[in-house]
C-alpha positions in Angstrom: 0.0 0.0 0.0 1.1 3.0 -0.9 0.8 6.2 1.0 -0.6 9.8 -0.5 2.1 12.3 -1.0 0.9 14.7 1.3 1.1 12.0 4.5 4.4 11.4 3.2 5.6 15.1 3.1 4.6 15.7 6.5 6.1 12.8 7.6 9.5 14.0 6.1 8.5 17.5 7.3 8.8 16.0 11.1 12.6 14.7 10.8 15.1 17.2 12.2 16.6 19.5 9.8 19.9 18.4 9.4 18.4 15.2 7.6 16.8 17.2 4.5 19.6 16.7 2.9 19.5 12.8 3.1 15.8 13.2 2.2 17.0 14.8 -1.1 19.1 11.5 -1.9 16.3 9.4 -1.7 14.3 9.9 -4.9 14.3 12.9 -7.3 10.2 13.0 -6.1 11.5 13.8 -3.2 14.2 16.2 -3.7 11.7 18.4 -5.7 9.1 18.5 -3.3 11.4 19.7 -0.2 12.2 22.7 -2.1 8.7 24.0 -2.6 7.5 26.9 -0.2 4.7 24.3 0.8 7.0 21.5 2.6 9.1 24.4 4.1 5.8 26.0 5.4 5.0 22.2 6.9 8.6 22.0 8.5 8.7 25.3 10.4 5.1 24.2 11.9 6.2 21.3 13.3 10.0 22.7 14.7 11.5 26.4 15.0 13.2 27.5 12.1 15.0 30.4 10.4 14.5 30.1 6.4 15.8 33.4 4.4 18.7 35.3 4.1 21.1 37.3 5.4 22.1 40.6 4.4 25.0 42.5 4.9 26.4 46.1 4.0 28.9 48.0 4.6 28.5 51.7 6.6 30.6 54.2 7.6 30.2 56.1 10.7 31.6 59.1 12.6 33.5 56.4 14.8 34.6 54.2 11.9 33.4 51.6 9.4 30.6 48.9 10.9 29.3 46.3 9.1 25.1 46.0 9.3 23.3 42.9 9.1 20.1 41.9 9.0 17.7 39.2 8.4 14.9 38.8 5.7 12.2 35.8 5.9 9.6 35.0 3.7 7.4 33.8 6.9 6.2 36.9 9.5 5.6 34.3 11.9 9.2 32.9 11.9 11.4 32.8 15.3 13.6 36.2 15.9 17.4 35.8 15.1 19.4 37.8 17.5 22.1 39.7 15.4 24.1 41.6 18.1 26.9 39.6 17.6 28.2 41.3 20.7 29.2 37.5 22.0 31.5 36.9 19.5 35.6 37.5 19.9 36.9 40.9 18.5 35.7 43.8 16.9 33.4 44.8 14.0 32.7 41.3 13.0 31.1 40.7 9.2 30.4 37.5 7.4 32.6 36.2 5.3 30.6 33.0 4.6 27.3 31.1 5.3 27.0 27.2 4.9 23.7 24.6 5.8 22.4 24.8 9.3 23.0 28.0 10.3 26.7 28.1 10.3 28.8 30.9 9.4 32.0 32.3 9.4 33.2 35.3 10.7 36.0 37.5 10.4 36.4 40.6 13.4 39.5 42.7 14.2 41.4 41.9 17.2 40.7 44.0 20.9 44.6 45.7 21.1 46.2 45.0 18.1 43.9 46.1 15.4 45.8 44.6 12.4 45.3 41.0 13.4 42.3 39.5 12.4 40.4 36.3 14.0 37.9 34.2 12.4 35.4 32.2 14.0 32.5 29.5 13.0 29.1 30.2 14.6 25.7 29.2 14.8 23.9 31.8 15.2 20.3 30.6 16.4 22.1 28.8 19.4 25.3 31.8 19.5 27.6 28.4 19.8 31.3 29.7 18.4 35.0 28.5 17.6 37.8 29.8 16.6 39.7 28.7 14.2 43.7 29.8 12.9 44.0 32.7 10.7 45.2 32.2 7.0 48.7 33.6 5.9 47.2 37.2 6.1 50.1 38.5 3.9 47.8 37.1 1.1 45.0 39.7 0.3 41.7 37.6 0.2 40.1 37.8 -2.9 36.9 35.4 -2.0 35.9 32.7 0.7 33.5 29.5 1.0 32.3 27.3 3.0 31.5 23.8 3.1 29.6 21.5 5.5 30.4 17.9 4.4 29.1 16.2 7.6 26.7 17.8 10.5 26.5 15.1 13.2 29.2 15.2 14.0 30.3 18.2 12.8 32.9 18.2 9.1 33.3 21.4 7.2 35.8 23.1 5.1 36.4 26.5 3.9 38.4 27.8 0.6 40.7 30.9 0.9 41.3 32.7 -3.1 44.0 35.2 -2.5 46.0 37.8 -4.3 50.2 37.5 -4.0 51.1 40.8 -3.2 54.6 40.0 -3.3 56.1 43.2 -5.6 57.6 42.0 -8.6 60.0 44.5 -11.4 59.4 42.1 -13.9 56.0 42.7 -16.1 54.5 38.9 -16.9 52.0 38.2 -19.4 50.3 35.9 -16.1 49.2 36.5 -12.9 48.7 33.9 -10.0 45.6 33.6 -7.3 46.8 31.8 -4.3 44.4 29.2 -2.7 44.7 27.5 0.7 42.0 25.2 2.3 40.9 24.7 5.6 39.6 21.4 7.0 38.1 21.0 10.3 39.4 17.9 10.9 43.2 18.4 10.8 42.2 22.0 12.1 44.9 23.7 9.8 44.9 25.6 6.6 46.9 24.1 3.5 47.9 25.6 0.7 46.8 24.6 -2.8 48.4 24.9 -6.4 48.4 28.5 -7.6 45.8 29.3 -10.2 47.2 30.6 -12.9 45.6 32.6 -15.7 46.3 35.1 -18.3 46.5 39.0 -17.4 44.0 39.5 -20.3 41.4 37.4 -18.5 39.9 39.0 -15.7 39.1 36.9 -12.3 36.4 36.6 -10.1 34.9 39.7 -8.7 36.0 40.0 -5.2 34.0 39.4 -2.3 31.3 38.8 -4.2 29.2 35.9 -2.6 29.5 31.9 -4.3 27.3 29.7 -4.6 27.9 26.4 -3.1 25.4 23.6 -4.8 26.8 19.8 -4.9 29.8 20.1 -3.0 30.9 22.5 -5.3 31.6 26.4 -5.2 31.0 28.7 -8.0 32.0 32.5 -8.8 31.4 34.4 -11.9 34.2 35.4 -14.1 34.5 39.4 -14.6 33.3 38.9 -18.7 30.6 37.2 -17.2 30.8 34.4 -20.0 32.4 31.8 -17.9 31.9 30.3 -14.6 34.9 28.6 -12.1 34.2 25.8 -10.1 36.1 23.9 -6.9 34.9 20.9 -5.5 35.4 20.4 -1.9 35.6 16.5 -2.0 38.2 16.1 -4.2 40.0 19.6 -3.5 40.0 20.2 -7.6 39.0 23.6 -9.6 37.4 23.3 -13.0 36.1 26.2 -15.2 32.9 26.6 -17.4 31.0 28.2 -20.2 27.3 30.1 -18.9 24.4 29.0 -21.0 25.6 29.4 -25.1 22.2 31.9 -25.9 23.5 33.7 -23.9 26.6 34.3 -24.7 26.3 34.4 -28.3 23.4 37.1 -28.2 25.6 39.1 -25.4 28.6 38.9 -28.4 26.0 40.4 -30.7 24.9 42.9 -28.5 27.9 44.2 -27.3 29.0 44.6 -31.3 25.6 46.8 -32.3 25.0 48.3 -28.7 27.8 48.7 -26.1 25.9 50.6 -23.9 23.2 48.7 -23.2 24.2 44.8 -22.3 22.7 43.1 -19.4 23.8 41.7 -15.9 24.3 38.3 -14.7 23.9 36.4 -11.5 24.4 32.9 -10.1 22.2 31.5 -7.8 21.0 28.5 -6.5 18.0 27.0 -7.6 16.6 23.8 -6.2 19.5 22.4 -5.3 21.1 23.3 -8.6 23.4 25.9 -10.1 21.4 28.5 -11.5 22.1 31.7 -13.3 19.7 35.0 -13.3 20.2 37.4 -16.3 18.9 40.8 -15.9 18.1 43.4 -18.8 20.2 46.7 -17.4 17.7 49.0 -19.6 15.2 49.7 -17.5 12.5 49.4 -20.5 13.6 46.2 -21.1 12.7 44.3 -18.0 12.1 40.6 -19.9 14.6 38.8 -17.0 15.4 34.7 -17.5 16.3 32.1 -14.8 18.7 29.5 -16.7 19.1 26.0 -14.4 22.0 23.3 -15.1 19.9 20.6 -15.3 22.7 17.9 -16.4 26.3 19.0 -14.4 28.2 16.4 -15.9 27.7 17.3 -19.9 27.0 20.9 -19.1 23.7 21.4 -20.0 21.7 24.2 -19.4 17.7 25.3 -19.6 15.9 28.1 -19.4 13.3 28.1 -16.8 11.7 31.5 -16.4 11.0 34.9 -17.7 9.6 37.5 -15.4 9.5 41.2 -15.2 10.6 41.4 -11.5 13.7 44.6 -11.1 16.7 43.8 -9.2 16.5 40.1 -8.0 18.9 38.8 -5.8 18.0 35.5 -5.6 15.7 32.3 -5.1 13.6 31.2 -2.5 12.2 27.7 -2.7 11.3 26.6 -6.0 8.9 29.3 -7.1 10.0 32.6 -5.3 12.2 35.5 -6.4 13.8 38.0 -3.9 14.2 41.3 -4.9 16.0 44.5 -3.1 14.0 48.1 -2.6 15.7 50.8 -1.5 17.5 48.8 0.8 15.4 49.2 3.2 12.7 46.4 2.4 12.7 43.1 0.2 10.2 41.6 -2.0 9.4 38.4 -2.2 7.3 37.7 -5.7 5.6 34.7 -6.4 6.8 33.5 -9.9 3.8 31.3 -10.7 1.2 33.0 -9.2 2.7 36.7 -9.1 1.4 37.5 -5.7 4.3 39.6 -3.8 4.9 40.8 -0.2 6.9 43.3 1.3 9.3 42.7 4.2 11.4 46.0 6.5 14.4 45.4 7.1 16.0 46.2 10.3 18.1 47.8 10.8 18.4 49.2 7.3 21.5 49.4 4.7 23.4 52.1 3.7 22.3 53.1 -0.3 25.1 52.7 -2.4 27.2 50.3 0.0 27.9 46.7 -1.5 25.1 44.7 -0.5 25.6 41.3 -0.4 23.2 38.3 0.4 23.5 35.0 2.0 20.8 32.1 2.0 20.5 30.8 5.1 18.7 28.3 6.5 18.8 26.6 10.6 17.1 25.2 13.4 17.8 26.0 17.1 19.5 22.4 18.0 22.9 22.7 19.2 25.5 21.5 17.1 27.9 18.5 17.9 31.2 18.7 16.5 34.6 17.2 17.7 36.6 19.5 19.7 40.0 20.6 17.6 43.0 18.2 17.3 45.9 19.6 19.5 48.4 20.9 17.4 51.7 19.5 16.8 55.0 21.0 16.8 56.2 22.7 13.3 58.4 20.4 11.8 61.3 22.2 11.8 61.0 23.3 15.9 60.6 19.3 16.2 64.0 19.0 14.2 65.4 21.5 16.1 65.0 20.3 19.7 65.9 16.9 19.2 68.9 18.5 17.4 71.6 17.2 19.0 73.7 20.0 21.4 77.7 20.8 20.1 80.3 19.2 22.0 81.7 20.6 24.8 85.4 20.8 24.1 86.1 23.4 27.3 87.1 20.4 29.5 
C-alpha cells in the first residue's frame, strides 16, 4: 500500500533538519518536493526554524566603518534571530561566509592590536562559536567559501582565493591567485596549487558571494561568459561556459550596442546551479532564470522569464527576492505573481555593496569534535631533538 504524497511530506516535514539533505538523496520525487514553499511551510510548523537570508552592508560612521546585518524571511511568523553579535571575539565582525544549518564564518578585528584578524564559525540561532587559525594574512583575500560535508558530528571546510602581493620588477603576461584550504578535521589551513591565468582574463569579482550547490563552489568570471568551479571533496577547480544563448546574443549585443548589455547572476536554484540574467535598460525588464539541469555534460535550460527589477535571488522553488531601496525586500511569487513586502532592520546604507546570503537553521545545538591539539612545526621538532655541540672546554 502505498501512501498519498501529502502524508508522506509531512512525515519527512517532522525529521530534524539536518536530515533534509538525506531526504534529497532518496528519490528525485522527493528532492523536488522539499524545495517548494509548501514543505518548508509544513517544516517550520512542526520545529522552529530560520529560512531566508542574510544581508549585509557595509557603513561608515563618525566612529569608523561597521558592518550592518540583518535578516529577511519569507514567513512573518518565523522565530527572531538575535544579530548583536556582541558575544562573538573581536571587533566589528562581518560574514565572510554562510553554509547549511546555520553556520557561518566570521572574520572581526582583534581588541589591542587592530591589524590581526580572527575568524570564528558560529551558529547563530544557538550563539555556539570556535575559533579557528587565521590564514597567511600576507595574502589579500580575494573570495571565501564554506562547506559543510558532515553535521552530526560536525565536518566542514572553507576555501581561501588570494592575491600574491609579493612586488615583482618584472611585467608577466600571467598572474597567479593563491588558494589554501581549511579542513576542520586536521584544524589547519593548506595551501593549494596556484591558479594561474592570463593577465587579459579577468578573475572573479571579489568578495562577491559563491554559490555552493553539490559540493561544489561557484564565482562568476569578470566577462561574465564563464563560470569557475572547486569541489570540496576532491580539493580540484574546473572552469565553465554560462548557457551558449547567452553568450552568443551578449557577443552580438555588445557589437551593435555597447551601452546597453545586461547583468548576470548565479544563484541556487533547487538544489542546482542556477544563473539569473537581468536586462540593465530599464524598458527592457524581460529577465530569465537559466538551471544546469545535467552538471556532468553541461547542460543548461531556461526556466523563467519574469518582469521582477533587481532580484537577488531564489527562494524555494517558485519565489524571487528582490532589493528596494535597501530598506525592504520583495518576495514575488513566480507562478502565481502575488508579492509581499518585508522592512528590514536595521536598514542598509544606499550605495554600500550589499551582499546576500541564503541561510537556513534550526535552534538544535551543534555537535562537533573538539579541535585536534596541534603538533610542533616540523622544523622546531628538528630543532629540539637536534643534538647539542660538544663541549670541548674540558
Amino acid at each position: 500500500m502505498e501512501l498519498p504524497d501529502d502524508v508522506i511530506l509531512d512525515i519527512l516535514s517532522r525529521l530534524p533538519f539536518h536530515a533534509v539533505g538525506k531526504i534529497r538523496a532518496l528519490s528525485k520525487s522527493h528532492n523536488q518536493a522539499t524545495y517548494t514553499s509548501y514543505f518548508k511551510a509544513l517544516a517550520a510548523g512542526h520545529q522552529p526554524l530560520l529560512l531566508g537570508f542574510l544581508l549585509q552592508s557595509l557603513r561608515t560612521t563618525a566612529t569608523g566603518r561597521r558592518h550592518v546585518l540583518s535578516f529577511a524571511t519569507l514567513r512573518p511568523e518565523s522565530p527572531p534571530l538575535e544579530l548583536s553579535l556582541s558575544f562573538l571575539p573581536g571587533q566589528t565582525p562581518q560574514v565572510l561566509a554562510v553554509g547549511p544549518n546555520g553556520l557561518v564564518l566570521f572574520q572581526s578585528r582583534h581588541r589591542t592590536r587592530h591589524q590581526r584578524q580572527l575568524y570564528t564559525i558560529c551558529k547563530l540561532p544557538t550563539k555556539q562559536w570556535q575559533r579557528i587559525p587565521i590564514p597567511k594574512t600576507r595574502f589579500f583575500t580575494l573570495n571565501i567559501a564554506m562547506y559543510v560535508t558532515r553535521s552530526n558530528p560536525l565536518h566542514f571546510k572553507i576555501i581561501r582565493l588570494c592575491r600574491d602581493t609579493t612586488f615583482s620588477k618584472r611585467r608577466r603576461s600571467f598572474c597567479s591567485t593563491v588558494c589554501e584550504l581549511f579542513d576542520s578535521e586536521s584544524w589547519r589551513w593548506k595551501r593549494l596549487e596556484d591558479l594561474v591565468h592570463d593577465n587579459s582574463l579577468s578573475f572573479v569579482e571579489p568578495f562577491c558571494v559563491a554559490v555552493v550547490v553539490g559540493g561544489l563552489a561557484h564565482w562568476q568570471f569578470f566577462d561574465e561568459k564563464s563560470i569557475l568551479a572547486f569541489d570540496f571533496l576532491s580539493e580540484t577547480w574546473s572552469s565553465f561556459a554560462a548557457p551558449e544563448a547567452i553568450t552568443v546574443e551578449q557577443e552580438a549585443r555588445e557589437r551593435t550596442e555597447p551601452f546597453k548589455s545586461w547583468h548576470t547572476k548565479l544563484v541556487e536554484y533547487k538544489g542546482k546551479l542556477g544563473l539569473i540574467r537581468e536586462f540593465s535598460e530599464p524598458a527592457a525588464a524581460r529577465n530569465e532564470l537559466w538551471v544546469m539541469e545535467d552538471y556532468k555534460e553541461r547542460v543548461w535550460t531556461k526556466k523563467w522569464e519574469f518582469l521582477v527589477s533587481n532580484p537577488t535571488a531564489v527562494y524555494g522553488s517558485d519565489t524571487l527576492m528582490a532589493m528596494e531601496n535597501n530598506e525592504k525586500v520583495k518576495f514575488c511569487n513566480v507562478e502565481t505573481g502575488n508579492y509581499s513586502y518585508r522592512q528590514l532592520e536595521p536598514t542598509h546604507y544606499y550605495g554600500s555593496v550589499l551582499k546576500v546570503f541564503p541561510f537556513s537553521s534550526d535552534f538544535e545545538p551543534w555537535d562537533y569534535y573538539p579541535p585536534p591539539p596541534r603538533s610542533p612545526n616540523p622544523a622546531t621538532v628538528a630543532k629540539l631533538l637536534r643534538p647539542s655541540p660538544p663541549d670541548n672546554s674540558k
